[in-house]
N, C-alpha and C positions, 0 to 999 in steps of 0.2 A: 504494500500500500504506500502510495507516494506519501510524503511528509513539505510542510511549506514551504520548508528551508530547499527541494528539492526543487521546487513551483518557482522558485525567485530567483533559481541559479539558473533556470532555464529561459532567459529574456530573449533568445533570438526569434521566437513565434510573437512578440510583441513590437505590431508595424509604427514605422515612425514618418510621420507627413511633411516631404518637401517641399520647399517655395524656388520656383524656378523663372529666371526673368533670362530670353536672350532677344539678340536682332541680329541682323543679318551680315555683324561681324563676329559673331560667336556667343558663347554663355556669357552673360556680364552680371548674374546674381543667383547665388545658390545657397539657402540657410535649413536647414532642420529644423523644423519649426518645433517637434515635440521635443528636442533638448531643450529649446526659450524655455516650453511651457513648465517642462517637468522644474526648472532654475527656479523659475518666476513664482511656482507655487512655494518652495520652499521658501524661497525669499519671501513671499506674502506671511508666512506664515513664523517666520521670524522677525516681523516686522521689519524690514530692510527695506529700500525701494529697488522697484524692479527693474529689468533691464529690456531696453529697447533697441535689439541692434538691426531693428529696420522699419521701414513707415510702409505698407501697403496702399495707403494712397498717395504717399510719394511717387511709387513705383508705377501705380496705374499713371498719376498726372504724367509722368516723365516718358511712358508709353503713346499716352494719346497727343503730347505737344510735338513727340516727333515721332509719326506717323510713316515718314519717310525712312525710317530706319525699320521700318517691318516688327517690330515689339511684339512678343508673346510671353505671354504670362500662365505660367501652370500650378497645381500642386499636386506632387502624386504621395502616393503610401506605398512604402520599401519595409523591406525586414529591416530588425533595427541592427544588422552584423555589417548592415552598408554607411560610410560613414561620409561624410560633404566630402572630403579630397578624393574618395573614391568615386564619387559620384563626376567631379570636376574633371580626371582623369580619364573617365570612360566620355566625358562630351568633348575634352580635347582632342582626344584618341580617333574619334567617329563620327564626329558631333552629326549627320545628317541622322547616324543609327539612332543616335540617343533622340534625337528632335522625334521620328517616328515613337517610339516607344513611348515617349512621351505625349506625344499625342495622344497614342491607341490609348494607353492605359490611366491618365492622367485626367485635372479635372481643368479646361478651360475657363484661367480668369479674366484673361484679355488678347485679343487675336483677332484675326479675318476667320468668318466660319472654312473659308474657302480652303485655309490653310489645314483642315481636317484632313485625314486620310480617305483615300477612297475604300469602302469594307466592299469586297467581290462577294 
């Protein structure tokens, strides 16, 4: 019979939600959003202030004032054994593979619909 202590060693079935911002010269923002969270809650809860290391509507504004640069905006959910420089690493590596993958699998925060993948 499994025991707790075995439950908590076992975090990699526990997904973690990227924020992903490029254009049409590469990745230009990549954060982990459940590491903020998971920070942010401890910090709440030791009364500390919390940390903000990005503005989402910064991001949309900066997306829609230049239009000209093709801006797309994602979030997707990864196991949590994937960490931001691996993630950075595989969109420098491939970046067109990872742009699909991120499509397919991903959640559409800002983009051309058109920039969808075709599903055959």
């Amino acid at each position: 019979m499994p025991n707790l202590d075995s439950k908590l060693e076992n975090k990699e079935s526990i997904p973690h939600i990227f924020l992903f911002m490029w254009d049409m010269y590469g990745l230009e923002f990549c954060q982990d959003v459940t590491v903020v969270e998971k920070r942010n809650m401890m910090a709440a809860l030791k009364g500390q202030p919390l940390e903000r290391p990005f503005n989402l509507n910064a991001l949309l504004m900066r997306a829609r004032i230049n239009s000209q640069r093709n801006y797309e905006i994602f979030t997707m959910t990864v196991e949590q054994g994937i960490a931001e420089q691996d993630v950075i690493n595989w969109f420098n590596s491939n970046p067109q593979e990872a742009v699909n993958q991120i499509r397919a699998r991903g959640r559409r925060l800002h983009g051309q619909v058109s920039c969808a993948p075709i599903i055959k």
